[in-house]
N, C-alpha and C positions, 0 to 999 in steps of 0.2 A: 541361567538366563537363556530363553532361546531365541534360537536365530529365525527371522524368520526370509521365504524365499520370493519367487515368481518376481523380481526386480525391484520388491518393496525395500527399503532401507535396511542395513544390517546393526542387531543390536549389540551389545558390548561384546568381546569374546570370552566365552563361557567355560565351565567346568577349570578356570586356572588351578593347577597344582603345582608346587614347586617343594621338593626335595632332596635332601642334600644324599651327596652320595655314601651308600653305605659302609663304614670303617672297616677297616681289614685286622682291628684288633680292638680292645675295650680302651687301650691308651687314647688312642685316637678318635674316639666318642665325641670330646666336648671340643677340639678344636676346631679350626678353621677347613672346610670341605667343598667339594663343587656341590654346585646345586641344579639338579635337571628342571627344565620348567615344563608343562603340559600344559594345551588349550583342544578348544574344538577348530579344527582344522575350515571343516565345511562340508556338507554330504547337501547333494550329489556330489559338489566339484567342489575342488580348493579352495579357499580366499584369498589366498597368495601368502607371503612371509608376512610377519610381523619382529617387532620390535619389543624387549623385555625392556625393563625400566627399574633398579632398585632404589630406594628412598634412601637419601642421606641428609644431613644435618642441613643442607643446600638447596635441598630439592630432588625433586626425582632426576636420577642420569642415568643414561642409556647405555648398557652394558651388553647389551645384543642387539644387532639391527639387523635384518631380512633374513629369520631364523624362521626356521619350522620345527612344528610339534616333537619334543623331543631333548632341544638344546640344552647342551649343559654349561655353564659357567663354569669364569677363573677360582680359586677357593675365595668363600668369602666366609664371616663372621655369622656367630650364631645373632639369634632376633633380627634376621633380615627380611626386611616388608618387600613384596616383590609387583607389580603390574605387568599386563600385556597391552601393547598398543595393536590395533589391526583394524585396517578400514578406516581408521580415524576415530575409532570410539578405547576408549582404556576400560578394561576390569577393573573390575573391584581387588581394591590388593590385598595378598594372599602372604601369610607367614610362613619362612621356610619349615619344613615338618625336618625337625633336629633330630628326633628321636628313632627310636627301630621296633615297628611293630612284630608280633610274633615270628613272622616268617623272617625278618629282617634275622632277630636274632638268633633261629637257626641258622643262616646263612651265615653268617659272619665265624661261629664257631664248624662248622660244618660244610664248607660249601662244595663240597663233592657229593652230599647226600640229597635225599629228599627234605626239604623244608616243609612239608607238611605231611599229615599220616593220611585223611581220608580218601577214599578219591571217589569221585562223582561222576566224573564222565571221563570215554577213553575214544579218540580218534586216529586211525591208523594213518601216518602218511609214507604210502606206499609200503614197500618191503621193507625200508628201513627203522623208521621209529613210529613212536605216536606221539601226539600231545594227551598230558593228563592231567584234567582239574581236581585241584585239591581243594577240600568242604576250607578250610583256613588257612593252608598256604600257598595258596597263588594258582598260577599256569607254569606247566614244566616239559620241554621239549626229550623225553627218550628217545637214543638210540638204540640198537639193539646188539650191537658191538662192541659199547663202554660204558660205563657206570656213571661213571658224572652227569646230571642234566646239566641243560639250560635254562633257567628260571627265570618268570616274569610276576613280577609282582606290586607295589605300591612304586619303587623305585625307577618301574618300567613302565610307568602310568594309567596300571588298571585302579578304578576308583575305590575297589575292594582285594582284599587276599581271599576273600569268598570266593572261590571260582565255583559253579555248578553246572557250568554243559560250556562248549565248546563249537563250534563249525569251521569248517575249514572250504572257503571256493576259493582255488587259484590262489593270487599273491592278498589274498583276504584273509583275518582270520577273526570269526565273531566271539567274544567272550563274552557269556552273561557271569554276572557277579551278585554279591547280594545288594549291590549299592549300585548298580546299571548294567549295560550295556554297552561295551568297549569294541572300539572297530581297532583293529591293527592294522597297518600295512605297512609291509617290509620289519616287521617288527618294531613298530613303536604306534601308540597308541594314539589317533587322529582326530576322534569322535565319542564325545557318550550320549548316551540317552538315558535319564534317570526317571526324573518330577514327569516328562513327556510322556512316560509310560502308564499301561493301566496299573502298574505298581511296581516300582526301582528295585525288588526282588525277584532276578531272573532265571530260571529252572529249567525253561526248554528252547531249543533251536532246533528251527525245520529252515528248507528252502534251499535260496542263492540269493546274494548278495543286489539280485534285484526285484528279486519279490520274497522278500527275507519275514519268515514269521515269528516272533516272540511269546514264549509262553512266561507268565508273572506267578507268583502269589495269589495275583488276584485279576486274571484275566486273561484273554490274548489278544494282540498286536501284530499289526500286521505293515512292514514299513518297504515302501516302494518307494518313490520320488518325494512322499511323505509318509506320516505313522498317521495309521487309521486303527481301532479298537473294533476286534469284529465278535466278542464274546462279552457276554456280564462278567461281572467280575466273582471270579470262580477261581482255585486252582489249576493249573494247566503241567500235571507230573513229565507230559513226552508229546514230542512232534515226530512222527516215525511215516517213513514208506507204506501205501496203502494200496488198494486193491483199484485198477483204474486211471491210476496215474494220479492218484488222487495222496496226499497229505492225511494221516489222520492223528488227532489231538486225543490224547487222554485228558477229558476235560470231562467231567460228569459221564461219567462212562467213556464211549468214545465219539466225537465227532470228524466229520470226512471237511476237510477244508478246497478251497475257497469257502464253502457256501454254508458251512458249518451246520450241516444236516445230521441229526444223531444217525448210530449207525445201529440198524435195527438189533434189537436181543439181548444188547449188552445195560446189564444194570446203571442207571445212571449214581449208585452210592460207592460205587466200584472203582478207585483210584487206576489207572492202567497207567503203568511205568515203560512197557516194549509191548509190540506183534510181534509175529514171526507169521511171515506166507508163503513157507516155503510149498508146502501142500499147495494146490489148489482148490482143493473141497472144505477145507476149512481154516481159521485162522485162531494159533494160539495168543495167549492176553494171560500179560504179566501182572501180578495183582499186588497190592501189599497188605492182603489180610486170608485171603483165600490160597494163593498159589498161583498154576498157572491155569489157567481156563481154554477150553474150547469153543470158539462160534462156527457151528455148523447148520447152513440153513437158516440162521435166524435165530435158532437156538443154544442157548449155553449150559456147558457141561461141563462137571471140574476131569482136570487131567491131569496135575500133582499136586498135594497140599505137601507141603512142610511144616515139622513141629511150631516153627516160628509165626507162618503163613504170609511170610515176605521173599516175594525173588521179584527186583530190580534190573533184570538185564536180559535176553535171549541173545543168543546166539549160535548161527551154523557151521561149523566148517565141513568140507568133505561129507556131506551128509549127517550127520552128527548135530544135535541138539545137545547146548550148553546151556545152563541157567545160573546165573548169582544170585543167590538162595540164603541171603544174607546167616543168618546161625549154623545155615545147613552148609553153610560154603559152596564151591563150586561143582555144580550136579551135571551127569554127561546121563546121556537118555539112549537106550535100544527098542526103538521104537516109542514106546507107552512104559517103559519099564526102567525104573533108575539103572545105570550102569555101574557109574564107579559117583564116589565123591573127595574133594579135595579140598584142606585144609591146611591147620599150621604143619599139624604132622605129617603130611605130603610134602612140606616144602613153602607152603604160602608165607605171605610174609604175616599176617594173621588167621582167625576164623571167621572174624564175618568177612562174606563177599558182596558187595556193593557194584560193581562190573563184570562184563566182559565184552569183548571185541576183536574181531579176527586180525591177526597179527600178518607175520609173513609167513608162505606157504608151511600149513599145516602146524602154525604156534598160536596159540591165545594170547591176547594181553589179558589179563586179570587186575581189577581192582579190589584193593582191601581196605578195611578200615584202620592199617598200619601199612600202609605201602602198594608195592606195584611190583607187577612180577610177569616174568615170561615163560608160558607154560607149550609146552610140546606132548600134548595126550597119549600122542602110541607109546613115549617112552619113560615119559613120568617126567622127564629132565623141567626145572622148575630154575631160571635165573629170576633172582629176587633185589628189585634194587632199596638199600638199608634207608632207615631212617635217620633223622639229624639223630643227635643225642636229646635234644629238647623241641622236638617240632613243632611245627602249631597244627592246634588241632587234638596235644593232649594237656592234661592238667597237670599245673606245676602247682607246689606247694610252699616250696621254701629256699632264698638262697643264701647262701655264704661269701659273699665277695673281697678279693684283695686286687691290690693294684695290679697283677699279674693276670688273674684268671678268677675264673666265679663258680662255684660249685652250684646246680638247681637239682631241687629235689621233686620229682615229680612220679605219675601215677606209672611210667616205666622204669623206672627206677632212677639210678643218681648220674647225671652226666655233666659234663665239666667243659665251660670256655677257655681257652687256654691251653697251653702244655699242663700235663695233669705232674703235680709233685709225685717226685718220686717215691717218696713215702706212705703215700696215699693211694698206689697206684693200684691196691687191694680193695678201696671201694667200690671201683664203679661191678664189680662181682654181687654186691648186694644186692636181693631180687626186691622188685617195686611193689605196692607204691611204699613210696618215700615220703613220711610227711614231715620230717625237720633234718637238720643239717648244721654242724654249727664247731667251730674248733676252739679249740680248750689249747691254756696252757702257753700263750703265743706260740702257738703252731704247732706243737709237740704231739697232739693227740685231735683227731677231728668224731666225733660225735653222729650217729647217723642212724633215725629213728621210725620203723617202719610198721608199726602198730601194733603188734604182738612182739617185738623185740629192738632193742638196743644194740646198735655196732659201737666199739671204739676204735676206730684205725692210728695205727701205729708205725713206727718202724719197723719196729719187730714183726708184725702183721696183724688179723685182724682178727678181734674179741667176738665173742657175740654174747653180749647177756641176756638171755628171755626173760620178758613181764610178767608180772601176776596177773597185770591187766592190760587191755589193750590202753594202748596211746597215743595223741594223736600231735598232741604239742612240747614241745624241747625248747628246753635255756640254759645258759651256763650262768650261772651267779652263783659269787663267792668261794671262786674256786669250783666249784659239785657242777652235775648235768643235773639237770630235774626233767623229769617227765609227768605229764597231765592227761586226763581226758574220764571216762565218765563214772570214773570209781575215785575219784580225789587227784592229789600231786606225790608226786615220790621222790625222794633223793638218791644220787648215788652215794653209797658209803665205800669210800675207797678200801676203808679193813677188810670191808665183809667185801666187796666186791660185787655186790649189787644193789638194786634199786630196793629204798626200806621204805614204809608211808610214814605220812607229816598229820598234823592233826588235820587238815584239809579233807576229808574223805566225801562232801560235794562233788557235781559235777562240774567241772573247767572246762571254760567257754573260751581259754587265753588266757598267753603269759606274754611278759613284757617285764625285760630289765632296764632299772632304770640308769642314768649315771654313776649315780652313787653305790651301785653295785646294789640296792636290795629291789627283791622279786616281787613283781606284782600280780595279781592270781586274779582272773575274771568271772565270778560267779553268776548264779542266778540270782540275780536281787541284787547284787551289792559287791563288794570288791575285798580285797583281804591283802597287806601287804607281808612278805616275808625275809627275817634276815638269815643271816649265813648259818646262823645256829637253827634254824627251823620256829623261830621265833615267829607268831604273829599278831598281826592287829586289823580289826577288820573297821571299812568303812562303810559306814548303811547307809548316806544320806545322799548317793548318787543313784542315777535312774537305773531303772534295770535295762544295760547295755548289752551290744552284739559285737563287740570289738574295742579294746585300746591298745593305749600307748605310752610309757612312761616316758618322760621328758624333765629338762630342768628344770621348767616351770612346774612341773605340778605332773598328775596322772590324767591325759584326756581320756576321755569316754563317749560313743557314741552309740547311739540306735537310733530307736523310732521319736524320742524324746529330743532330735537332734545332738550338738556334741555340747560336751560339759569336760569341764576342768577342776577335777579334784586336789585341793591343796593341803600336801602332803602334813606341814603339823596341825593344822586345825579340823581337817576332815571336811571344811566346808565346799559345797557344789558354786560352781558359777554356769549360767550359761553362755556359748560361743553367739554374743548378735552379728559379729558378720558371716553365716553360714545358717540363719534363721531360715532362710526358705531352701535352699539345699541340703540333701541326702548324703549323711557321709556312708563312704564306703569303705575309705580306708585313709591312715596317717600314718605319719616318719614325720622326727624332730631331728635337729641337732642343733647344739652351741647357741641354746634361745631362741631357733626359728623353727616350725613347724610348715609342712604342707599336707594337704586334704586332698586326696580323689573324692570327689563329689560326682552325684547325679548330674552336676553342669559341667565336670570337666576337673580338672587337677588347678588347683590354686593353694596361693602364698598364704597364710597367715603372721600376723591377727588382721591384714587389712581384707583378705578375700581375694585380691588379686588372681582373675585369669591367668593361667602360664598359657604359652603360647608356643606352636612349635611340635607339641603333644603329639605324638603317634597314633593314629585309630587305633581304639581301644575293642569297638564294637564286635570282635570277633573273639576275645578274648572269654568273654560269656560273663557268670555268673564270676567275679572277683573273691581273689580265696586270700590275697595277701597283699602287703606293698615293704616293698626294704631298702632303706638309704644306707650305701656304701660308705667305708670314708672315704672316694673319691668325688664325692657328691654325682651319683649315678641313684636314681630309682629306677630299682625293679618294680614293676607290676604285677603279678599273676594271677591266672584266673583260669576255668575249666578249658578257655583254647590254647594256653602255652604262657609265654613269657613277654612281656612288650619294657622297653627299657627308655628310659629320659634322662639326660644328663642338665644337671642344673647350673 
């Protein structure tokens, strides 16, 4: 909703978020928590305090009065409907968000580490730290003297864990995200700017805080006393120092701001991510398909390409040209001519480089697309600060959860919420990725399945049986582990001690055990159930699926034919009508109830019911899984991490 100004009336108060505070263990998920509220404060100038409101059986009661952006409540109860009062007008009421998005759930198992891998942009403050945006988990305050950040994320009222550029004027700090524009001040978040922009996905920061310009997806912005749009709607990769006193945009090549004048020579098909002026005769231009380029005169010249043809960053220190040369990693220049390069095997925390930025006297900060590190060139010295066990930002596959701790299996390998058993304490040694996860046995033996090979972890320690073929999905039924993927299913045979094949020799799209202990196989075309003996029976008369779920009721199935419900003695198909115009994505049952991640959001079945509360999911990407605990907790996973809901 926006506000608007120059003495005219003010409209509701906008962007309300209320969220509960994040658990300090998994026990602590589903109860009772505080809940911080967020609103738009007011830009240029305050609106003054307002008043929180929660809904009860009575009516709305007032549970804060002359609070500012920020406040956090006494604990309350999960499905709590919340409003802002201010000015006299009330919000639209907002549900507390229960759940913990990716970065939430690195945090909670990790919070000394990085809650996300990527990083996007690095801003030095002062000799002491920086701030770094992470591509999916949040904003993170380093110091350069200890390891633990300080992290700002959904629970500290950015509207996204997207962070991708940063600015820092005075007690200001701007953050674009991929769902707006957040002002901070004093560390809590006061203002957004979303729908007002030329597009709520924001990439670049130029200026000061009073003639502050915005680079989008699809445009730029430029906001003083108001937001005015002073480019079409175009990408806008960088807002960087220019020659003149002048601003200039990589934005179809490059443009010189205020007046957004192209700047002669440079290709307008030419994405520019950084300059560098340090010369006076000419100026280098970062590119993401050619390298780095030359404008001299007017005219352009290449000056390094990389195998990739991507560097994202320059930078000088002491004379010295540095580049983030994403595959090539970080590149130091003597003159025109590479000097050294630096990597995982230097010390990085990975091999692409995504950043850099001058640190304290004579240190880089470096960004990686696994972390963040502080690099000293004369001497090679490389402090690296680690990543969660399960960040956002990488992909998770699969988890295993008990009322103590949760094992996730993901594309860095297997890392564990919780104190890790001591029996098990041989796993997290298995190199990633990880695509299933699963304990046998109640508890005696855990299962850990990484495409060309099969862990068993034990007491004793740990197995390793290699495949014949790769694989990609893992179950226990009937006693055995079974393993799948694009050469049939396999059993393990305990005599023989390793995996034997089943008459299944298709390609497995999915497995899913049901109650009753027998295994269901998701093929192309049609479905196949199997018992403990390797027994099977196939069912043809359900659509050709991209995911199930076996349940008490039946075996659901969904794809592009929407979800259907095969019943196990007849064979026959039903289709789901409440989920007729929704996308399913993914399902978990237990004890006769079923829930759907859908295209609209996570809902109850068989009525459809919206859940509410739901964590942003949007960063999570492309959905690779969903799995209901028995503490009634869903996991979510997907290519950016783990997002978690308790039911």
């Amino acid at each position: 909703m926006l506000l608007v100004w120059a003495g005219l009336a003010l409209a509701e108060p906008g962007h309300v978020r209320a969220l509960a505070a994040p658990p300090q263990s998994l026990s602590e998920l589903s109860g009772k928590r505080a809940v911080r509220v967020f609103w738009d404060a007011g830009w240029p100038e305050s609106l003054g305090p307002a008043t929180v409101e929660l809904k009860t059986p009575q009516g709305w009661t007032a549970i804060g009065s002359g609070v500012e952006p920020g406040w956090q409540s006494k604990p309350l109860p999960r499905q709590s409907l919340l409003r802002v009062i201010q000015g006299g007008q009330a919000s639209a009421p907002v549900w507390a968000t229960w759940g913990l998005d990716a970065q939430g759930v690195a945090k909670m198992g990790w919070p000394e580490l990085l809650p996300g891998a990527e990083v996007a942009d690095i801003v030095a403050v002062g000799d002491q730290g920086a701030w770094a945006a992470l591509l999916e988990g949040g904003l993170v305050l380093a110091d350069k003297t200890a390891f633990p950040v300080q992290t700002f994320g959904s629970f500290e009222g950015l509207p996204s864990s997207q962070v991708n550029a940063v600015l820092v004027d005075g007690e200001r700090l701007w953050v674009a995200t991929g769902d707006g524009l957040a002002l901070l001040v004093g560390g809590v978040v006061t203002q957004v700017w979303d729908l007002s922009l030329s597009d709520p996905w924001v990439q670049a920061l130029g200026g000061s805080s009073s003639d502050l310009y915005i680079g989008t997806y699809h445009g730029l912005d430029r906001l003083q006393d108001q937001l005015t749009p002073l480019l079409a709607p175009h990408s806008v990769f960088s807002i960087t120092p220019g020659r003149d006193a002048r601003l200039w945009a990589g934005y179809q090549g490059v443009h010189g701001l205020p007046d957004a004048e192209p700047i002669e020579g440079v290709n307008p098909d030419l994405n520019i991510w950084d300059t560098d002026h340090h010369d006076p005769t000419r100026v280098l231009l970062a590119t993401d398909t050619v390298g780095i380029l030359q404008l001299k005169s007017g005219l352009l010249s290449e000056f390094w390409t990389p195998d990739s043809g991507a560097v994202y960053a320059l930078e000088r220190i002491r004379g010295v040209l540095y580049a983030a040369a994403d595959l090539d990693g970080l590149v130091s220049f003597d003159g025109e001519k590479v000097q050294r390069h630096w990597t995982r095997a230097q010390g990085l925390p990975g091999d692409v480089v995504t950043e850099v930025a001058a640190g304290p006297p004579g240190r880089l900060w470096v960004g990686t697309e696994q972390g963040l590190a502080l690099l000293r060139p004369e001497t090679g010295t490389i402090a690296a600060w680690k990543l969660a066990g399960a960040p956002a930002g990488i992909g998770a596959n699969e988890v295993s959860a008990s009322k103590k701790g949760a094992w996730i299996a993901g594309d860095l390998g297997l890392s564990h919420i919780g104190e890790v058993p001591r029996r098990y304490k041989d796993a997290l040694a298995i190199p990633g990725p990880v695509f299933g996860v699963a304990e046998q046995q109640a508890g005696r033996s855990l299962w850990v399945l990484t495409g060309d090979d099969a862990y068993r972890v034990r007491p004793s320690g740990l197995e390793r049986l290699p495949l014949s073929a790769s694989a990609q999905h893992l179950a226990i039924s009937g006693g055995s582990a079974w393993v799948a993927g694009e050469t049939g299913l396999y059993r393990h045979d305990g005599g023989l001690e390793r995996f034997v094949p089943t008459p299944i020799t298709d390609p497995v799209l999915g497995l899913s055990v049901a109650p009753s202990g027998l295994l269901w196989v998701l093929l192309d075309g049609y479905l196949s159930a199997v018992d403990a003996a390797g027994n099977r029976r196939d069912y043809l008369k359900a659509s050709q699926g991209q995911g199930l779920r076996a349940c008490s009721a039946g075996t659901f199935v969904w794809g592009k034919q929407g979800l259907e419900l095969v019943n196990v003695g007849t064979g026959d198909v039903s289709v789901y009508p409440a989920l007729a115009d929704a996308r399913v994505l993914e399902l978990v049952c237990a004890q006769g109830d079923a829930w759907a991640l859908t295209s609209q959001g996570l809902v109850a079945l068989p009525e459809g019911e919206l859940l509410y509360g739901v964590p942003e999911l949007s960063t999570l990407g492309e959905i690779r899984g969903m799995h209901l605990d028995e503490q009634a907790r869903i996991w979510i996973l997907g290519d950016g991490g783990v997002a978690l809901y308790p039911l």
